[in-house]
KOLPA-264177 format. One record per atom (N, C-alpha, C): x negated, y, z. Coordinates in steps of 0.02 Angstrom, whole numbers, padded with zeros to 5 digits, always signed. Layout:
% residues N
XYZ ...
% end
This chain:
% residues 247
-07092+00751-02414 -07033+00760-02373 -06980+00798-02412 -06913+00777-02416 -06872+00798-02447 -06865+00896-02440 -06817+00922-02452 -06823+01004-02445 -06751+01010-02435 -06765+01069-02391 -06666+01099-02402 -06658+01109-02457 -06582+01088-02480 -06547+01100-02552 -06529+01180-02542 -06520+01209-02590 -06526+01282-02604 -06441+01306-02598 -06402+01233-02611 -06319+01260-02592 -06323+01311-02543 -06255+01347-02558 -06245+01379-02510 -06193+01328-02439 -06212+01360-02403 -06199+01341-02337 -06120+01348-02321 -06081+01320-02284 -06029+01354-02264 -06029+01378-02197 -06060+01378-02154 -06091+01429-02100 -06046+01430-02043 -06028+01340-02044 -05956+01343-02015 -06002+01332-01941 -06059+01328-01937 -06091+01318-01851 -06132+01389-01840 -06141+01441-01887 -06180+01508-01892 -06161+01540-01809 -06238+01567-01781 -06212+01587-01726 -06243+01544-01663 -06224+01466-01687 -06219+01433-01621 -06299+01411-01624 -06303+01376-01582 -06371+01340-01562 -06377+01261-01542 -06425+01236-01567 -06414+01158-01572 -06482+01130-01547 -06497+01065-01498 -06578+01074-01504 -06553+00994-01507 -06595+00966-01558 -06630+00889-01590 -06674+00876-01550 -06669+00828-01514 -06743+00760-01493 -06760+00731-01536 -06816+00701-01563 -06827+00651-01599 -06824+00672-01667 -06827+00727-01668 -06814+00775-01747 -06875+00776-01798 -06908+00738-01799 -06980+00745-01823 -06946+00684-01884 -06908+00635-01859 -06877+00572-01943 -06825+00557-01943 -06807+00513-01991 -06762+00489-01970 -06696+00508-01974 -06634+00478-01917 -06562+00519-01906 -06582+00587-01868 -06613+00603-01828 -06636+00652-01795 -06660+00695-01840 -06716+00705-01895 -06719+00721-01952 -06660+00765-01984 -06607+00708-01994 -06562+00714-02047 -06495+00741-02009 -06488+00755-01946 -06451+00788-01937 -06464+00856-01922 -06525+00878-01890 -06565+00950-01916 -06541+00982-01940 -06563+00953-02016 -06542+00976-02083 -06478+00993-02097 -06455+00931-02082 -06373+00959-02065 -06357+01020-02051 -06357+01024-01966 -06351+01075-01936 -06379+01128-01975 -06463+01138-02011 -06480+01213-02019 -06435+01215-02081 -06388+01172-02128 -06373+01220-02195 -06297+01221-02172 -06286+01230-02105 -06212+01230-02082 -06225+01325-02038 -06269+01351-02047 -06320+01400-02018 -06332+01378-01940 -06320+01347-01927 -06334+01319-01849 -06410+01340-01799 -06428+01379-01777 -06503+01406-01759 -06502+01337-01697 -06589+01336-01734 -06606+01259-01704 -06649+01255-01648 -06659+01211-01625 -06712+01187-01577 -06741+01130-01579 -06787+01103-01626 -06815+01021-01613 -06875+01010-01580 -06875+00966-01555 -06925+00936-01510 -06954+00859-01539 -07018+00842-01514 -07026+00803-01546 -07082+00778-01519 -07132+00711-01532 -07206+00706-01490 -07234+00729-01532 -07240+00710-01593 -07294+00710-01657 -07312+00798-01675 -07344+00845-01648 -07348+00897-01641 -07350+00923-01725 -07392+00881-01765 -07421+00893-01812 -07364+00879-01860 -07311+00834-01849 -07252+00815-01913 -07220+00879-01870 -07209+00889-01800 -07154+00939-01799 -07179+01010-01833 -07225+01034-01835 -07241+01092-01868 -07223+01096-01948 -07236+01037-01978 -07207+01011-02054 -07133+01036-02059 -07091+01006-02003 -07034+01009-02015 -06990+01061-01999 -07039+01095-01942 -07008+01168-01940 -07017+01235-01986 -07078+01230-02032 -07087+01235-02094 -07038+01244-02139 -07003+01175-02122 -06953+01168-02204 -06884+01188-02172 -06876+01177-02114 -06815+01198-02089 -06801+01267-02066 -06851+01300-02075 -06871+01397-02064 -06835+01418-02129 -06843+01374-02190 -06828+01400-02249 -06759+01406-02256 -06715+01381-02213 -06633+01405-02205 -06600+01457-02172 -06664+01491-02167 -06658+01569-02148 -06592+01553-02068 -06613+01522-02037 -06596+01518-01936 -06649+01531-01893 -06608+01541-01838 -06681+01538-01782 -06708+01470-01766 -06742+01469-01747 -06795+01394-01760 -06845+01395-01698 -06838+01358-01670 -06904+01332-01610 -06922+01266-01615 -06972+01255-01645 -07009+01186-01649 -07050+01158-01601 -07032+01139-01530 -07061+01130-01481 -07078+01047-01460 -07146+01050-01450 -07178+00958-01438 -07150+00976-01379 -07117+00899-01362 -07091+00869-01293 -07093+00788-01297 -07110+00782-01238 -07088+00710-01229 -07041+00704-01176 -06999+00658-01196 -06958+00657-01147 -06952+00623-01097 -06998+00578-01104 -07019+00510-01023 -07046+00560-00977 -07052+00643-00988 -07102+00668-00939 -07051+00718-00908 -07038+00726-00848 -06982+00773-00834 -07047+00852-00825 -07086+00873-00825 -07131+00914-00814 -07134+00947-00919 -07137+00891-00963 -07120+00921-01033 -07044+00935-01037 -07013+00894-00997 -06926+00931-01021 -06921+00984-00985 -06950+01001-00931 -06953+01066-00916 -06976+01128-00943 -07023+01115-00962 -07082+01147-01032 -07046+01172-01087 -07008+01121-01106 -06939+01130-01144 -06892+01169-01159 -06876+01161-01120 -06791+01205-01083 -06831+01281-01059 -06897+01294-01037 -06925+01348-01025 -06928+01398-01081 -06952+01360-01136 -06953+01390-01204 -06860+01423-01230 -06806+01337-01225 -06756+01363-01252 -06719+01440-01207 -06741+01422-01154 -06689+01496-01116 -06720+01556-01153 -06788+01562-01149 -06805+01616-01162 -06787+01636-01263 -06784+01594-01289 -06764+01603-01352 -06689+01620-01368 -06655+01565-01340 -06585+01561-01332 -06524+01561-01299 -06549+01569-01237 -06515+01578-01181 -06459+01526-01188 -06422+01508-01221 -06385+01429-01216 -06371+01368-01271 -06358+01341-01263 -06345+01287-01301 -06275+01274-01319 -06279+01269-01380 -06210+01230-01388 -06184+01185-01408 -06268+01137-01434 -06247+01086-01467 -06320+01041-01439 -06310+00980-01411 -06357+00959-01390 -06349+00872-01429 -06408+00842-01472 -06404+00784-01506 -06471+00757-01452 -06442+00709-01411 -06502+00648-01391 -06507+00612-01448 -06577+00614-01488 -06599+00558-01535 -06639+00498-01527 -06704+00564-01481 -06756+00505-01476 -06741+00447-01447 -06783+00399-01469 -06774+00333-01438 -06840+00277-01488 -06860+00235-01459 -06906+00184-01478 -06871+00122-01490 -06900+00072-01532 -06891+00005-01542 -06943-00018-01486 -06924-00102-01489 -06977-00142-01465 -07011-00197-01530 -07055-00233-01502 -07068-00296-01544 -07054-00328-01527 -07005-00375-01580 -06976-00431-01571 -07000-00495-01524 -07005-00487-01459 -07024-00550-01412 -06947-00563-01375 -06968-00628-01339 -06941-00650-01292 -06942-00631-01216 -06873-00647-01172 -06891-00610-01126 -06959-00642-01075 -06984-00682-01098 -07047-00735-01073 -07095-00681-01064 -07088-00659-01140 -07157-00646-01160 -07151-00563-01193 -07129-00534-01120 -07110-00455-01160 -07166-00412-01106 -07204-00381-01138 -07258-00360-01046 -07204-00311-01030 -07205-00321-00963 -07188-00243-00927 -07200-00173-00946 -07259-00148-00978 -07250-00083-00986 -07216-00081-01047 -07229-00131-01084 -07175-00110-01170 -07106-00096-01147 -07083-00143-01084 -07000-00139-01045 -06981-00059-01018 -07035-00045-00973 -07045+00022-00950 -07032+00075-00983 -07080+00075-01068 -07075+00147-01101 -07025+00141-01144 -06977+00074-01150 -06930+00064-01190 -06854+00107-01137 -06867+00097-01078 -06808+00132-01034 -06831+00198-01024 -06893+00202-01017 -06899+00268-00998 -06893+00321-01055 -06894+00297-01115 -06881+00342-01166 -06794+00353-01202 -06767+00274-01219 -06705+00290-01252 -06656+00306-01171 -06685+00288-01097 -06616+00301-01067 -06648+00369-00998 -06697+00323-00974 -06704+00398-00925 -06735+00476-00966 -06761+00474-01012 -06766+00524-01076 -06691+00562-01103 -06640+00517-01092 -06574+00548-01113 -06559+00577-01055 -06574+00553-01015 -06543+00584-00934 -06566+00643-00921 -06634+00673-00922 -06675+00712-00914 -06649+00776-00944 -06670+00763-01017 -06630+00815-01088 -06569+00828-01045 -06522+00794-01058 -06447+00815-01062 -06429+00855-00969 -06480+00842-00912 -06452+00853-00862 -06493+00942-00865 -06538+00946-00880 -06567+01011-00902 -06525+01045-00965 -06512+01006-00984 -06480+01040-01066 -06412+01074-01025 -06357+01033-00956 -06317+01076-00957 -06303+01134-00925 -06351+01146-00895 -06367+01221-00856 -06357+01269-00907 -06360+01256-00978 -06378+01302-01045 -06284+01293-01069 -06236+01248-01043 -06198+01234-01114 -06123+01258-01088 -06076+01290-01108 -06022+01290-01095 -05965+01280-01120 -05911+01293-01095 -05831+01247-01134 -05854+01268-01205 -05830+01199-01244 -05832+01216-01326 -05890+01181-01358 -05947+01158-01309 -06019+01130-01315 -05982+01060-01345 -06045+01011-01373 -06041+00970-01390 -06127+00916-01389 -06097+00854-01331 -06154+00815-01345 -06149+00764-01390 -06200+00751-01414 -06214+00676-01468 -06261+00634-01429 -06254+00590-01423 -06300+00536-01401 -06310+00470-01444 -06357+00482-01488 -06358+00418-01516 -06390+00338-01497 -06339+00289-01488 -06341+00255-01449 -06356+00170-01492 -06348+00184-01544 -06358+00123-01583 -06321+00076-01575 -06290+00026-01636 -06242-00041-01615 -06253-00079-01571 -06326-00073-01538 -06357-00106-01491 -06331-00106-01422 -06292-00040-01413 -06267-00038-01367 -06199-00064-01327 -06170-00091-01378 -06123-00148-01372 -06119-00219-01376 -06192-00228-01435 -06196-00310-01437 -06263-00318-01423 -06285-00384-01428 -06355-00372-01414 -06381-00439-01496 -06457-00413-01472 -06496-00452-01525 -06550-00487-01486 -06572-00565-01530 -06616-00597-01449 -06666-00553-01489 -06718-00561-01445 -06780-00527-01447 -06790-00482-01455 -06733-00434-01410 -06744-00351-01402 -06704-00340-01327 -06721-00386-01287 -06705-00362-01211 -06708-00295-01189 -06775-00268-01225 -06784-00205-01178 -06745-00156-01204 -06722-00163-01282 -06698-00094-01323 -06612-00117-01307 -06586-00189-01296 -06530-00191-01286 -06499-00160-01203 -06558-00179-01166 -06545-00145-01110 -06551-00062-01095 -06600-00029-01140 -06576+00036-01158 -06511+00060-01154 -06510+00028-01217 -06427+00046-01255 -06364+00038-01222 -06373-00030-01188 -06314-00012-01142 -06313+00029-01080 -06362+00047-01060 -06362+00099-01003 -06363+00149-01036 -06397+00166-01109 -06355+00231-01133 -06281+00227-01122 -06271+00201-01151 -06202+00170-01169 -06164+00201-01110 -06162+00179-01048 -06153+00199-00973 -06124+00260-00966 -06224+00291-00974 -06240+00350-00950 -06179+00389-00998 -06180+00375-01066 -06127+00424-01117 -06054+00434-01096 -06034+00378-01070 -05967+00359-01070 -05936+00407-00988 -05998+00375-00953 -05976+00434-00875 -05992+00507-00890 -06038+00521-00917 -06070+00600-00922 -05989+00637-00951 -05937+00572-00997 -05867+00614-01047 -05832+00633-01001 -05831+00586-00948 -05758+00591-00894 -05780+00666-00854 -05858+00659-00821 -05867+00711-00806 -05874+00767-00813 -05887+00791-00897 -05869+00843-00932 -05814+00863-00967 -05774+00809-00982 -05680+00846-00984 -05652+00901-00976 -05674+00905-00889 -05620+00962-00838 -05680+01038-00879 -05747+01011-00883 -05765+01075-00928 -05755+01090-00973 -05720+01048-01028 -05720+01067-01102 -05769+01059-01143 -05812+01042-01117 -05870+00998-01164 -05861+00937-01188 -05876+00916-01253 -05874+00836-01279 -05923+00812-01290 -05911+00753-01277 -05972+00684-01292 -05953+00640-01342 -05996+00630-01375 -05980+00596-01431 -06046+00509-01415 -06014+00468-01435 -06069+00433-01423 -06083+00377-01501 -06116+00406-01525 -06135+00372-01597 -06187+00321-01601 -06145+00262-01637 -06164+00183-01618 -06181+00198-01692 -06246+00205-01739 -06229+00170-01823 -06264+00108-01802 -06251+00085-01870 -06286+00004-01890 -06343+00028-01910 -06366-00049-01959 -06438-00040-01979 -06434+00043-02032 -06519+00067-02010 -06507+00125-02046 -06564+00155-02068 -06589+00152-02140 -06665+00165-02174 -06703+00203-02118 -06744+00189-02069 -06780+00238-02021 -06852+00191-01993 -06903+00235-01987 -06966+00214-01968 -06943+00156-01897 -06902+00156-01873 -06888+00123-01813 -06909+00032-01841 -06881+00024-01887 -06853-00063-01911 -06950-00066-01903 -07003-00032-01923 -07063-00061-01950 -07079-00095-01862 -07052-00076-01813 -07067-00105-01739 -07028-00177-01726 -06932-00167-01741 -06904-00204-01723 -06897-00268-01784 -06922-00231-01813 -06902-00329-01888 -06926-00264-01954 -07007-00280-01962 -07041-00260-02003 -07011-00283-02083 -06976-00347-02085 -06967-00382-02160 -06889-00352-02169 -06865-00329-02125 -06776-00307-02151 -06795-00277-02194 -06721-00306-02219 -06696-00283-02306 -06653-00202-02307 -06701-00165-02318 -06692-00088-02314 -06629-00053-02352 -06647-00108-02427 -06591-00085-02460 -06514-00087-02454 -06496-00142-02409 -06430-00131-02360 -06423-00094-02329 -06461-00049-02303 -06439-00009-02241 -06431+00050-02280 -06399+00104-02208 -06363+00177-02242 -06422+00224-02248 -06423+00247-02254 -06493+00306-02280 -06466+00363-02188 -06527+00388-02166 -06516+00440-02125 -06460+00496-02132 -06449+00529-02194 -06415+00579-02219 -06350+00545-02215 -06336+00490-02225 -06247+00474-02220 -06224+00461-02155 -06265+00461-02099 -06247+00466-02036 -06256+00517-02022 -06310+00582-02046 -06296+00625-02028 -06230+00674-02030 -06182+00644-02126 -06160+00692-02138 -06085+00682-02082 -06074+00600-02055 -06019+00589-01999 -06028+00617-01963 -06098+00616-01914 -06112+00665-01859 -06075+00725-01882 -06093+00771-01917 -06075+00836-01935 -05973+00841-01943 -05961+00782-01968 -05887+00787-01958 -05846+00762-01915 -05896+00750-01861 -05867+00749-01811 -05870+00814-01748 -05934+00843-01750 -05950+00915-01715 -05911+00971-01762 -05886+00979-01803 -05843+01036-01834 -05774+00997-01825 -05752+00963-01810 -05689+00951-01772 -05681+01031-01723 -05603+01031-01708 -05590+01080-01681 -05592+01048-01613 -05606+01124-01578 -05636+01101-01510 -05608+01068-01450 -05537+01088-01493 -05477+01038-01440 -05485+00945-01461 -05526+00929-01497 -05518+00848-01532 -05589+00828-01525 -05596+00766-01524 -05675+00755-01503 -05672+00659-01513 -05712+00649-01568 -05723+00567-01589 -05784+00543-01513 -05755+00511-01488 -05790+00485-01426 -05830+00442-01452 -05798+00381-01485 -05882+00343-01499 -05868+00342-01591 -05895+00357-01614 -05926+00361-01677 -05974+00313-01711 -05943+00250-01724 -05997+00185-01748 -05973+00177-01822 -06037+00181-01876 -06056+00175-01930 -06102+00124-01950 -06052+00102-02009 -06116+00037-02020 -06117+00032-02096 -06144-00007-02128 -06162-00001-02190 -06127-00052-02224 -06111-00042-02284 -06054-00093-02309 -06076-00166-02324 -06151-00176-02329 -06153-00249-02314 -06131-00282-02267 -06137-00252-02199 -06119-00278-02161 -06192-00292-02103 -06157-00335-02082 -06231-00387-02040 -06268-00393-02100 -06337-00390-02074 -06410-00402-02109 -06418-00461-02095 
% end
């Protein structure tokens, strides 16, 4: 696993507090990282108990506060579990990234079973709902959400009904949650990238050509320039794609 670079930081997020879903690979991963060499004190969550302890490990070494807490988020009883831990550590939030989210396997809508449909909504969209409606009891004017929502959420691909129907009810959920947080001063950002080097493709199209796509870290480093925007300006949807293009 890669390591924090030893640069110094510019410490332009020092202070605040950020908590990652899905922080165990990946863009979720790589915006972390981000956040901890920006001094950002973290919060990731994650299922894989055993990679999240790895990674809170390496992300301790950027000298922030750090809570590496297993959650799942299909479970409203673990997002509670959750948010139990962040109050008592942090008392608020100020930066909240929805990451997690699942692929499917490439079927038809013939031949897709129901529960693959099920844990595919219940993770990339009622999982975002959960996080972010607990997350805002913690967040106030100046906060900033990320929701990463994938290109998926505008176009679709055949043989991913369940992850395209995700995405656009992310999609939804992102776009109403902005209007309704305005009058607070909170922003939503809703980040669409393209294809993008991550354990996800080995579910949705095992043979893609990897070497086209953007590496985690170059979406992370947009994310990041878009949350250090000043707090009066805010990139609403944020879609990145890789200079090949379509795969």
């Amino acid at each position: 696993m890669p390591k924090l670079t030893a640069k110094r930081s510019a410490g332009a997020l020092r202070g605040q507090t950020a908590l990652v879903t899905g922080a165990t690979r990946g863009i979720g991963l790589a915006i972390a990282r981000a956040l901890a060499l920006q001094g950002c004190n973290l919060v990731v969550a994650g299922r894989d108990e055993s990679v999240l302890r790895r990674v809170g490990r390496e992300l301790a070494s950027a000298q922030i506060r750090l809570l590496a807490q297993p959650c799942d988020i299909r479970d409203p009883q673990s997002v509670d579990d959750l948010f139990r831990f962040v109050r008592r550590y942090f008392k608020r939030l100020d930066i909240l990234v929805n990451n997690a989210g699942i692929g499917q396997p490439h079927l038809p809508v013939n031949k897709l079973p129901v529960p693959v449909w099920q844990d595919i909504i219940e993770t990339n969209l009622t999982g975002m709902f959960l996080v972010t409606q607990a997350a805002l009891a913690l967040m106030k004017r100046g906060g900033t959400i990320v929701n990463n929502l994938s290109t998926a959420a505008n176009r679709v691909f055949a043989g991913s009904a369940a992850y395209n129907a995700s995405k656009h009810g992310a999609l939804g959920f992102t776009n109403t949650l902005r209007e309704e947080l305005r009058p607070l001063g909170i922003r939503v950002i809703g980040l669409l990238p393209g294809a993008t080097d991550t354990a996800i493709w080995n579910t949705l199209w095992p043979q893609a050509p990897r070497k086209k796509m953007m590496s985690p870290a170059a979406v992370a480093e947009a994310v990041m320039g878009a949350i250090l925007l000043p707090a009066n300006a805010v990139v609403e949807t944020l879609e990145i794609l890789p200079i090949a293009g379509s795969l």
